[in-house]
Steps between C-alpha positions, in 0.01 A plus 500: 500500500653174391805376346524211292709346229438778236867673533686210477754507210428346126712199642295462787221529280585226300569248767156607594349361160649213512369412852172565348532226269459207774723311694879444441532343125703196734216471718233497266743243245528269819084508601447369108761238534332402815122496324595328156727241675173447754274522163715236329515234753098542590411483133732159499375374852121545343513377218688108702204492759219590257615210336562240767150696661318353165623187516505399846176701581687657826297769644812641651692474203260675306450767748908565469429510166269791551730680780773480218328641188354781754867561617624506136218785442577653798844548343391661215322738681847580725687551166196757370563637856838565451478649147243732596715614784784588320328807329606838547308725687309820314265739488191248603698324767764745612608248789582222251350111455650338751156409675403293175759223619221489822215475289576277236637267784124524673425367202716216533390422859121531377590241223656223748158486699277500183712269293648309719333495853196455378549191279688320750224537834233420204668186399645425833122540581360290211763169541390503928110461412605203284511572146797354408550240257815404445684221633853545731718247334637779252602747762812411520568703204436817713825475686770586264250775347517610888879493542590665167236810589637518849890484309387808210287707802805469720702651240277794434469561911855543532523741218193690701671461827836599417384832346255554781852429719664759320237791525446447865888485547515907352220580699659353830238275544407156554370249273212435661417874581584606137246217390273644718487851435643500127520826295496243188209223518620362186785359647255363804244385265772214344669437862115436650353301181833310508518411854144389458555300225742292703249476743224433279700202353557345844171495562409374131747190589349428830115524351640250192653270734231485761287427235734249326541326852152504620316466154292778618449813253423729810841570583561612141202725562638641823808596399356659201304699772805607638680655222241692417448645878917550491437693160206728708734607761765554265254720285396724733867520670632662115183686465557636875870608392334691173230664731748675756731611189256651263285670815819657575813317745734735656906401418684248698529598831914539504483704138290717765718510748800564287322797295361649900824479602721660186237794558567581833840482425485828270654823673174682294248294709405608805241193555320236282122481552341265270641251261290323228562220268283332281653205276358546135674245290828231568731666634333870493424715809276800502693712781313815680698686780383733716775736691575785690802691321693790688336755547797739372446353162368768229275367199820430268682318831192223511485485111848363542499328799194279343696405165836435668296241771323391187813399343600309817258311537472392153893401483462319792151323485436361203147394502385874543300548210360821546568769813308781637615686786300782696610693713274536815463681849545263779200730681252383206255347709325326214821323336532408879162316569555344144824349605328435804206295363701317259745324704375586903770748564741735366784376234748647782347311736524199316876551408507560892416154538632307241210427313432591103174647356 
Protein backbone atom coordinates (compact mmCIF):
# COMPACT_ATOMS: atom_id res chain seq x y z
CA UNK A 1 0.00 0.00 0.00
CA UNK A 2 1.16 3.53 -0.61
CA UNK A 3 0.09 6.94 0.05
CA UNK A 4 0.81 9.77 -2.00
CA UNK A 5 -0.44 13.19 -2.89
CA UNK A 6 -3.85 12.03 -4.37
CA UNK A 7 -6.12 13.21 -1.20
CA UNK A 8 -4.80 16.39 -0.90
CA UNK A 9 -7.47 19.16 -1.16
CA UNK A 10 -8.41 21.13 -4.64
CA UNK A 11 -6.09 23.91 -3.05
CA UNK A 12 -3.38 21.68 -2.56
CA UNK A 13 -4.00 20.51 -5.86
CA UNK A 14 -3.54 23.61 -7.42
CA UNK A 15 -0.33 24.65 -5.80
CA UNK A 16 0.62 21.32 -7.17
CA UNK A 17 0.06 22.55 -10.91
CA UNK A 18 1.69 25.33 -10.59
CA UNK A 19 4.91 23.65 -9.30
CA UNK A 20 4.62 21.67 -12.38
CA UNK A 21 5.06 24.54 -14.49
CA UNK A 22 8.98 25.08 -13.68
CA UNK A 23 10.77 27.01 -11.36
CA UNK A 24 9.53 30.09 -9.36
CA UNK A 25 8.26 32.78 -12.16
CA UNK A 26 11.19 35.15 -10.00
CA UNK A 27 13.68 32.62 -10.49
CA UNK A 28 13.17 31.78 -13.90
CA UNK A 29 12.64 36.03 -14.72
CA UNK A 30 16.15 36.45 -12.96
CA UNK A 31 18.11 33.27 -15.05
CA UNK A 32 16.83 35.30 -18.46
CA UNK A 33 18.04 38.56 -17.18
CA UNK A 34 21.23 36.85 -16.41
CA UNK A 35 21.46 35.07 -20.17
CA UNK A 36 20.27 38.15 -22.36
CA UNK A 37 22.44 40.62 -20.33
CA UNK A 38 25.47 37.82 -20.92
CA UNK A 39 24.01 37.50 -24.71
CA UNK A 40 24.14 41.28 -25.16
CA UNK A 41 27.54 42.10 -24.04
CA UNK A 42 29.14 38.82 -26.00
CA UNK A 43 27.32 39.78 -29.17
CA UNK A 44 28.98 43.51 -28.55
CA UNK A 45 32.44 42.12 -27.30
CA UNK A 46 32.44 39.94 -30.82
CA UNK A 47 31.56 41.93 -33.00
CA UNK A 48 34.97 44.89 -31.41
CA UNK A 49 37.61 41.97 -31.64
CA UNK A 50 36.42 40.49 -34.96
CA UNK A 51 37.12 43.76 -36.10
CA UNK A 52 40.39 44.79 -34.55
CA UNK A 53 41.15 40.59 -35.26
CA UNK A 54 40.77 41.65 -39.19
CA UNK A 55 42.70 44.40 -39.11
CA UNK A 56 45.52 43.73 -36.96
CA UNK A 57 45.66 39.98 -38.04
CA UNK A 58 45.90 38.93 -34.11
CA UNK A 59 45.54 35.30 -33.76
CA UNK A 60 44.39 35.87 -30.23
CA UNK A 61 42.12 38.46 -31.06
CA UNK A 62 40.49 36.52 -33.53
CA UNK A 63 40.26 33.50 -31.44
CA UNK A 64 38.23 35.90 -28.74
CA UNK A 65 36.35 36.67 -31.48
CA UNK A 66 35.36 33.08 -31.90
CA UNK A 67 35.01 32.35 -27.93
CA UNK A 68 32.51 35.38 -28.09
CA UNK A 69 30.17 34.56 -31.02
CA UNK A 70 30.19 30.80 -29.49
CA UNK A 71 29.24 32.38 -26.05
CA UNK A 72 26.56 34.57 -27.71
CA UNK A 73 25.11 31.11 -29.22
CA UNK A 74 25.57 29.47 -26.24
CA UNK A 75 23.11 32.04 -24.88
CA UNK A 76 20.58 31.41 -27.14
CA UNK A 77 20.58 27.99 -26.44
CA UNK A 78 20.21 28.89 -22.35
CA UNK A 79 17.18 31.10 -23.25
CA UNK A 80 15.56 27.96 -25.49
CA UNK A 81 16.55 26.10 -22.25
CA UNK A 82 14.64 28.10 -20.13
CA UNK A 83 11.49 28.38 -22.30
CA UNK A 84 11.28 24.82 -22.75
CA UNK A 85 11.48 24.40 -19.04
CA UNK A 86 8.78 26.41 -18.12
CA UNK A 87 6.12 23.98 -19.63
CA UNK A 88 3.63 22.32 -17.67
CA UNK A 89 3.80 18.88 -17.07
CA UNK A 90 1.01 16.30 -18.77
CA UNK A 91 0.01 13.26 -19.78
CA UNK A 92 3.49 12.43 -21.83
CA UNK A 93 5.71 13.83 -19.15
CA UNK A 94 3.76 13.56 -15.93
CA UNK A 95 6.97 14.76 -13.90
CA UNK A 96 7.16 18.05 -15.81
CA UNK A 97 10.18 19.74 -18.19
CA UNK A 98 12.37 20.79 -15.89
CA UNK A 99 15.24 18.42 -17.25
CA UNK A 100 15.07 20.37 -20.70
CA UNK A 101 16.92 23.40 -18.88
CA UNK A 102 19.90 20.37 -18.57
CA UNK A 103 19.75 19.48 -22.01
CA UNK A 104 19.48 22.44 -23.93
CA UNK A 105 22.42 23.73 -21.68
CA UNK A 106 24.57 20.42 -22.95
CA UNK A 107 23.96 21.94 -25.86
CA UNK A 108 25.47 25.06 -24.96
CA UNK A 109 28.60 23.43 -23.44
CA UNK A 110 28.89 21.22 -26.75
CA UNK A 111 28.76 24.56 -28.76
CA UNK A 112 31.73 26.39 -26.75
CA UNK A 113 34.19 23.44 -27.72
CA UNK A 114 33.01 23.22 -31.40
CA UNK A 115 32.69 26.91 -32.02
CA UNK A 116 34.90 28.25 -30.04
CA UNK A 117 37.65 25.80 -28.74
CA UNK A 118 38.25 24.57 -31.75
CA UNK A 119 38.95 27.74 -33.78
CA UNK A 120 41.14 29.15 -31.28
CA UNK A 121 43.84 25.78 -30.74
CA UNK A 122 43.50 25.70 -34.79
CA UNK A 123 44.58 29.22 -35.21
CA UNK A 124 46.66 29.35 -32.14
CA UNK A 125 48.14 26.29 -34.02
CA UNK A 126 48.35 27.84 -37.52
CA UNK A 127 50.09 31.54 -36.37
CA UNK A 128 53.05 29.12 -34.15
CA UNK A 129 54.10 27.15 -37.49
CA UNK A 130 54.56 30.59 -39.07
CA UNK A 131 51.85 31.59 -41.24
CA UNK A 132 51.34 34.84 -40.27
CA UNK A 133 51.55 37.79 -42.31
CA UNK A 134 50.84 40.70 -40.83
CA UNK A 135 53.04 43.18 -39.44
CA UNK A 136 52.94 44.32 -35.35
CA UNK A 137 53.01 48.03 -35.71
CA UNK A 138 49.04 48.11 -35.74
CA UNK A 139 48.52 46.17 -32.58
CA UNK A 140 48.23 48.73 -30.59
CA UNK A 141 44.74 49.03 -31.62
CA UNK A 142 43.98 45.73 -29.72
CA UNK A 143 44.20 47.31 -26.32
CA UNK A 144 41.24 49.46 -25.90
CA UNK A 145 39.17 46.65 -27.89
CA UNK A 146 40.69 44.53 -24.80
CA UNK A 147 39.73 46.91 -21.98
CA UNK A 148 36.21 47.76 -23.22
CA UNK A 149 35.42 43.67 -23.55
CA UNK A 150 36.96 43.09 -20.17
CA UNK A 151 34.60 46.52 -18.91
CA UNK A 152 31.00 44.93 -20.82
CA UNK A 153 32.07 41.01 -19.63
CA UNK A 154 32.62 42.36 -16.14
CA UNK A 155 29.27 43.74 -16.17
CA UNK A 156 27.50 40.64 -17.32
CA UNK A 157 29.69 38.44 -14.53
CA UNK A 158 28.37 40.38 -11.80
CA UNK A 159 24.84 40.08 -12.94
CA UNK A 160 25.74 36.05 -13.11
CA UNK A 161 27.44 36.15 -9.81
CA UNK A 162 25.10 38.06 -7.85
CA UNK A 163 22.17 35.76 -8.79
CA UNK A 164 24.32 32.70 -8.36
CA UNK A 165 24.98 34.62 -4.68
CA UNK A 166 21.47 34.74 -4.11
CA UNK A 167 20.43 31.04 -4.92
CA UNK A 168 23.22 29.60 -2.92
CA UNK A 169 22.31 32.07 -0.03
CA UNK A 170 18.44 30.13 0.16
CA UNK A 171 20.02 26.99 -0.13
CA UNK A 172 22.55 27.70 2.80
CA UNK A 173 25.31 27.24 0.74
CA UNK A 174 28.42 28.63 -0.45
CA UNK A 175 29.27 30.27 -3.56
CA UNK A 176 31.68 28.16 -4.57
CA UNK A 177 29.78 24.89 -3.56
CA UNK A 178 26.52 26.19 -5.20
CA UNK A 179 28.73 26.77 -8.44
CA UNK A 180 29.79 23.48 -8.07
CA UNK A 181 26.92 21.40 -7.66
CA UNK A 182 24.16 23.80 -9.26
CA UNK A 183 20.51 22.65 -9.66
CA UNK A 184 20.46 25.49 -12.53
CA UNK A 185 23.53 25.28 -15.11
CA UNK A 186 22.20 28.19 -16.83
CA UNK A 187 23.16 30.40 -14.29
CA UNK A 188 26.81 28.47 -14.22
CA UNK A 189 27.06 28.44 -17.87
CA UNK A 190 27.25 32.68 -17.90
CA UNK A 191 29.34 32.78 -14.43
CA UNK A 192 32.01 30.06 -16.16
CA UNK A 193 31.98 31.62 -19.89
CA UNK A 194 32.27 35.00 -18.11
CA UNK A 195 35.02 34.31 -15.79
CA UNK A 196 36.75 32.84 -18.77
CA UNK A 197 36.32 35.56 -20.84
CA UNK A 198 38.25 37.70 -18.38
CA UNK A 199 40.74 35.24 -18.46
CA UNK A 200 40.80 34.72 -22.02
CA UNK A 201 41.36 38.54 -22.49
CA UNK A 202 44.39 38.56 -20.16
CA UNK A 203 45.91 36.18 -21.96
CA UNK A 204 44.87 37.83 -25.45
CA UNK A 205 46.80 41.10 -24.02
CA UNK A 206 49.84 39.28 -22.96
CA UNK A 207 50.05 37.16 -26.52
CA UNK A 208 49.49 40.89 -28.37
CA UNK A 209 52.05 42.46 -26.35
CA UNK A 210 54.66 39.77 -26.40
CA UNK A 211 54.28 39.87 -29.86
CA UNK A 212 54.24 43.70 -30.17
CA UNK A 213 57.49 43.71 -27.93
CA UNK A 214 59.37 40.92 -29.44
CA UNK A 215 58.12 41.28 -33.15
CA UNK A 216 57.54 37.67 -32.98
CA UNK A 217 53.96 36.29 -34.18
CA UNK A 218 54.47 33.09 -31.95
CA UNK A 219 53.33 34.57 -28.89
CA UNK A 220 50.12 35.66 -30.64
CA UNK A 221 49.90 32.01 -31.62
CA UNK A 222 50.39 30.74 -28.08
CA UNK A 223 48.05 32.56 -26.44
CA UNK A 224 45.57 31.76 -29.04
CA UNK A 225 46.45 28.12 -27.94
CA UNK A 226 45.51 28.90 -24.65
CA UNK A 227 42.10 30.19 -24.94
CA UNK A 228 41.08 27.57 -26.73
CA UNK A 229 42.53 24.82 -24.09
CA UNK A 230 40.71 27.28 -21.21
CA UNK A 231 37.46 26.96 -23.44
CA UNK A 232 38.08 22.74 -23.38
CA UNK A 233 38.12 22.57 -19.72
CA UNK A 234 35.41 24.89 -19.40
CA UNK A 235 33.35 22.70 -21.95
CA UNK A 236 33.52 19.66 -20.43
CA UNK A 237 33.17 21.30 -16.74
CA UNK A 238 29.22 22.64 -18.05
CA UNK A 239 28.74 19.49 -19.93
CA UNK A 240 29.86 17.53 -16.60
CA UNK A 241 27.18 19.69 -14.56
CA UNK A 242 24.37 18.65 -17.41
CA UNK A 243 25.51 14.91 -17.19
CA UNK A 244 25.00 14.42 -13.28
CA UNK A 245 21.51 16.45 -13.57
CA UNK A 246 19.81 14.80 -16.43
CA UNK A 247 21.23 11.06 -15.25
CA UNK A 248 19.49 11.86 -12.16
CA UNK A 249 21.25 14.14 -8.87
CA UNK A 250 19.73 13.56 -5.58
CA UNK A 251 18.58 17.19 -3.68
CA UNK A 252 20.98 19.25 -1.77
CA UNK A 253 22.20 17.51 0.97
CA UNK A 254 20.55 19.98 3.89
CA UNK A 255 16.94 19.98 1.84
CA UNK A 256 17.71 16.16 2.84
CA UNK A 257 18.42 16.56 6.04
CA UNK A 258 15.65 18.96 6.76
CA UNK A 259 12.86 16.68 4.96
CA UNK A 260 14.70 13.25 7.18
CA UNK A 261 14.38 15.12 10.01
CA UNK A 262 10.58 16.78 9.77
CA UNK A 263 9.71 12.93 9.19
CA UNK A 264 10.94 11.55 12.16
CA UNK A 265 9.47 14.20 13.87
CA UNK A 266 5.77 12.89 13.08
CA UNK A 267 3.98 11.16 16.19
CA UNK A 268 2.51 8.65 13.07
CA UNK A 269 6.11 7.49 12.26
CA UNK A 270 7.52 4.97 14.01
CA UNK A 271 10.92 5.03 11.81
CA UNK A 272 12.10 6.38 8.38
CA UNK A 273 13.81 3.81 6.15
CA UNK A 274 14.64 5.17 2.86
CA UNK A 275 14.49 8.64 1.49
CA UNK A 276 14.80 9.45 -2.27
CA UNK A 277 15.18 12.57 -4.21
CA UNK A 278 15.78 13.07 -7.64
CA UNK A 279 16.02 16.85 -8.95
CA UNK A 280 13.93 17.05 -12.30
CA UNK A 281 13.90 20.65 -13.26
CA UNK A 282 15.15 24.28 -11.32
CA UNK A 283 13.99 24.21 -8.40
CA UNK A 284 11.86 20.77 -8.56
CA UNK A 285 12.45 17.67 -6.36
CA UNK A 286 11.07 14.26 -7.04
CA UNK A 287 10.61 13.07 -3.23
CA UNK A 288 10.08 9.11 -2.40
CA UNK A 289 9.79 8.13 1.36
CA UNK A 290 9.84 5.02 2.70
CA UNK A 291 8.38 4.57 6.51
CA UNK A 292 7.25 2.49 9.08
CA UNK A 293 3.77 3.95 10.41
CA UNK A 294 2.19 2.62 13.78
CA UNK A 295 1.20 -0.27 13.69
CA UNK A 296 -2.30 0.66 15.46
CA UNK A 297 -3.13 2.56 12.37
CA UNK A 298 -6.26 1.03 10.34
CA UNK A 299 -6.38 1.58 6.40
CA UNK A 300 -8.37 5.05 6.76
CA UNK A 301 -5.66 6.12 9.77
CA UNK A 302 -2.57 5.83 7.02
CA UNK A 303 -4.78 7.34 4.21
CA UNK A 304 -4.71 10.36 6.46
CA UNK A 305 -1.65 10.28 8.05
CA UNK A 306 -0.01 10.30 4.31
CA UNK A 307 -2.02 13.51 3.07
CA UNK A 308 -1.66 15.48 6.31
CA UNK A 309 2.54 14.74 6.09
CA UNK A 310 2.00 15.50 2.46
CA UNK A 311 0.72 18.82 3.21
CA UNK A 312 3.69 19.47 5.54
CA UNK A 313 6.09 18.94 3.66
CA UNK A 314 4.83 20.81 0.80
CA UNK A 315 4.12 24.10 3.05
CA UNK A 316 7.32 23.87 4.31
CA UNK A 317 9.68 22.76 1.38
CA UNK A 318 9.08 24.40 -1.47
CA UNK A 319 11.03 22.75 -4.12
CA UNK A 320 9.00 19.42 -3.59
CA UNK A 321 7.55 18.92 -6.80
CA UNK A 322 6.00 15.76 -6.55
CA UNK A 323 5.76 13.26 -3.21
CA UNK A 324 5.23 9.66 -2.79
CA UNK A 325 5.25 8.09 0.45
CA UNK A 326 5.10 4.20 1.22
CA UNK A 327 4.65 2.85 3.95
CA UNK A 328 7.07 -0.10 4.70
CA UNK A 329 8.02 -2.87 7.34
CA UNK A 330 11.28 -2.15 8.92
CA UNK A 331 11.74 -6.32 8.77
CA UNK A 332 11.62 -6.05 4.76
CA UNK A 333 14.81 -7.50 4.14
CA UNK A 334 14.90 -6.41 0.52
CA UNK A 335 14.09 -2.52 1.07
CA UNK A 336 16.96 -3.20 3.65
CA UNK A 337 19.83 -4.51 1.34
CA UNK A 338 18.60 -1.75 -1.16
CA UNK A 339 19.24 0.93 1.34
CA UNK A 340 22.13 -0.97 2.10
CA UNK A 341 23.76 -1.06 -1.38
CA UNK A 342 22.92 2.39 -2.18
CA UNK A 343 24.60 4.33 0.39
CA UNK A 344 26.86 1.38 2.56
CA UNK A 345 24.57 1.31 5.49
CA UNK A 346 21.26 1.92 6.83
CA UNK A 347 19.57 5.63 6.57
CA UNK A 348 19.41 5.21 10.57
CA UNK A 349 22.72 4.49 10.66
CA UNK A 350 23.67 7.31 8.74
CA UNK A 351 21.48 9.82 10.78
CA UNK A 352 23.42 7.94 13.68
CA UNK A 353 26.41 9.47 12.44
CA UNK A 354 25.77 12.59 11.02
CA UNK A 355 26.13 11.87 7.58
CA UNK A 356 23.29 12.40 4.65
CA UNK A 357 22.44 9.87 1.86
Amino acid sequence: MSGTSNGATDGAAEAVSDAASGASPERNGESRLTVLLAMGANLGVALAKLAAGLFTGSSALLSEAAHSFGDTSTEVLLLTALSKSKRRADRVHPFGYGKARYFWSLFAAIGIFASGAAFSIYEGVHTMLGHYERASESLWINYPVLLIAAVLEGFSLRQGVRQARGTARRHGRSLIGYLHDPDDPTVKSVVLEDSTALIGLAIAGAGVALHQLTGSAYWDGAASLLIGLLLVVVAFLLARTCEVLLIGQQADAGLIRAIDQRLTEQPEIDSVIDVLTMMVGTDQVLLCVRADFVNTFTAGDLEEACVRIDHMLREEFSELDEIFIQPTAPSDATVKARVVARYGRSLADERDSGDTP
